[in-house]
Structure formats: C-alpha cells, structure tokens
N, C-alpha and C positions, 0 to 999 in steps of 0.2 A: 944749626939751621933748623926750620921750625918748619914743617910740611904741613903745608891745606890744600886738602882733597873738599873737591866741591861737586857736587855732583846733584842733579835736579829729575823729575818727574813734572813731564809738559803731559798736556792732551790736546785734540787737535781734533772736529768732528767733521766728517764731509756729508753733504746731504743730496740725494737724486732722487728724481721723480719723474716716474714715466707714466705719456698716459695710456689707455686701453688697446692702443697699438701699437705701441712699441716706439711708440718716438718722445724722446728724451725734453721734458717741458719746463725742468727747473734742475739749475745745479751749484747749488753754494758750495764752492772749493774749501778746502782746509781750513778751517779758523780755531784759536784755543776754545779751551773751556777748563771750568772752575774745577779742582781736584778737591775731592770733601774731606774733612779732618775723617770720615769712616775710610775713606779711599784707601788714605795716609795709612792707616792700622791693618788693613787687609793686606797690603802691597809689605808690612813689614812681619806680619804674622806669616805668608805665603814664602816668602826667603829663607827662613827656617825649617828643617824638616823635620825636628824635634819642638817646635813651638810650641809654647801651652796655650795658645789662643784655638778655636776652634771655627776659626774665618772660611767659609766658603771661596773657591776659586769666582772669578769677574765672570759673567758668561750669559748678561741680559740686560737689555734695553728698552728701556720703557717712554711714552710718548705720554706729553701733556698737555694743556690749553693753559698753564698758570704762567707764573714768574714771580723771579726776584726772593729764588733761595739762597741762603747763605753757606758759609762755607759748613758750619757746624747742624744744617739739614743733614738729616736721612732717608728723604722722601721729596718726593717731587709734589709743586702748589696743586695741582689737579692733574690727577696721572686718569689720560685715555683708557678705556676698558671695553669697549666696545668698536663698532666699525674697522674690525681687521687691524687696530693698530693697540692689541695686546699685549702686555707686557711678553716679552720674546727673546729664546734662547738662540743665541748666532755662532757664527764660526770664528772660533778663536786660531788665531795661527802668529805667530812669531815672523816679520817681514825687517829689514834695514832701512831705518832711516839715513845713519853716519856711521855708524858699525856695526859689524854683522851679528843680526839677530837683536839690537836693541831696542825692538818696537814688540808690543803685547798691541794686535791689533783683531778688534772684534765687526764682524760683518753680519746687519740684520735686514733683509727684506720682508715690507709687510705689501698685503696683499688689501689695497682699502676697500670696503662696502659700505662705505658710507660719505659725508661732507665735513670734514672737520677741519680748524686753521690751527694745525702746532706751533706751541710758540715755546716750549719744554722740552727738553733730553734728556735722560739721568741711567748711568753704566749702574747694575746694580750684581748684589752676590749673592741671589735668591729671586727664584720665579714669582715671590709673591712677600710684602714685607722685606725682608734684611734688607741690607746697608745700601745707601746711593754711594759711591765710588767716584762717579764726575758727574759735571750738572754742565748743561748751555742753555743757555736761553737763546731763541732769534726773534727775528722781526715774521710776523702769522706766517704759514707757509700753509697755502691753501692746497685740500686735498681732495678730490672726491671720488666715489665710486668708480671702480675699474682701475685707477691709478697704481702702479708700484713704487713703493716709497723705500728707497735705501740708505740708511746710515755706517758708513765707516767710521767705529772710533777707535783712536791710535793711545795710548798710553806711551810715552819716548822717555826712553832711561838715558840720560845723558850727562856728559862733565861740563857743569855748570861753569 
C-alpha cells in the first residue's frame, strides 16, 4: 500500500480600519493571499534547527499603492514609506485554525498621518529589503489621517 501525505500552506489576510474615534469604518473579513516561492524557502529553512539556510524568522508587514506581483517577487510594486504606514514589525503568536496550534498568525496596527488608498500587502523576513513571504492585493482601501489600520495575517499549516 502506497502512503500520500499531503499537506498545504494557505494564507488568509483580514483588514480593519478605524477612524479617529474609535468607530470601526471598513472591515474586509478573511480572504487568501499569494505565498511567494521566498515564503516557500523560509517556512522550510525555519523547520530545521540545524538548517544551512540563514532565513530570518516572518515578523513584518509592509503596505503599498502597486499591484500585480507574482509568485516569484520579493518586493512589493510600490511599498508605502511614509504617512504612518511603514514597513512594521507585529505580534507574532501561534492561534488554531483546525488543530491545535497550526496557524503562524502575525498582527500589525499602523497609526495613519496621512491620505493614502492601499491596494498591496506583503509578510516580509526583514525590516527593510529581505524576502516577501505572502502578497495580496485588494481593491484601494482608502485611508486618512487619524485612521487605525489593522492587518491580521494567518499563515495555516494544514493536510491538504
């Protein structure tokens, strides 16, 4: 008898926006997003504790106005740098999807001062430069000054 083990890496971004008072004005629930062949290499260089790869751990999120990267990008079309939506290290912690513990889930809140429409997301394994990890694109999501903008993205280790 012939055993196939199948097993997959989804991502899944959620998006909130609140404005200068505290009341909740945009919330794109759960949708995937694109895992980059760098993803793919960090995610199997980090499994190993003796790995000869020298892969930073996932631990930042970066915001853009581009689109329409492929899998084989490292870099977002036009990565944000200013107006409070800098590339930014979040909180990493381990939650369940379908069993326990197999979500790598990263949580970033920026703080906007300024008017910008995101239409780019990209997990990366470096504050500045290294590798894009996942990419999503949406439809503009208009931001302006005073507004909190939160991203939760899910990495889910699951049997495909």
């Amino acid at each position: 008898m012939e055993l196939k083990e199948r097993y997959g890496l989804r991502g899944e971004v959620e998006h909130k926006v609140w404005d200068k008072f505290g009341n909740l004005k945009i919330h794109r629930p759960f949708s995937p997003n694109q895992v980059q062949d760098a993803g793919l290499a960090v995610m199997a260089d980090r499994i190993l504790k003796d790995a000869p790869g020298s892969e930073d751990g996932v631990d930042y999120i970066a915001t853009g106005t581009g689109t329409g990267q492929a899998v084989t990008d490292t870099t977002l079309a036009t990565e944000v740098t200013d107006s409070g939506l800098e590339r930014t290290a979040g909180t990493g912690t381990r939650v369940t999807t379908t069993t326990s513990n197999d979500t790598a889930q990263l949580v970033v809140s920026f703080s906007v001062t300024g008017t910008v429409s995101v239409t780019e997301v990209g997990m990366f394994n470096a504050s500045s430069a290294g590798d894009m990890v996942a990419y999503q694109t949406q439809t503009a999501l208009p931001l302006v000054s005073g507004d909190t903008y939160q991203i939760t993205w899910k990495l889910v280790f699951d049997q495909a």
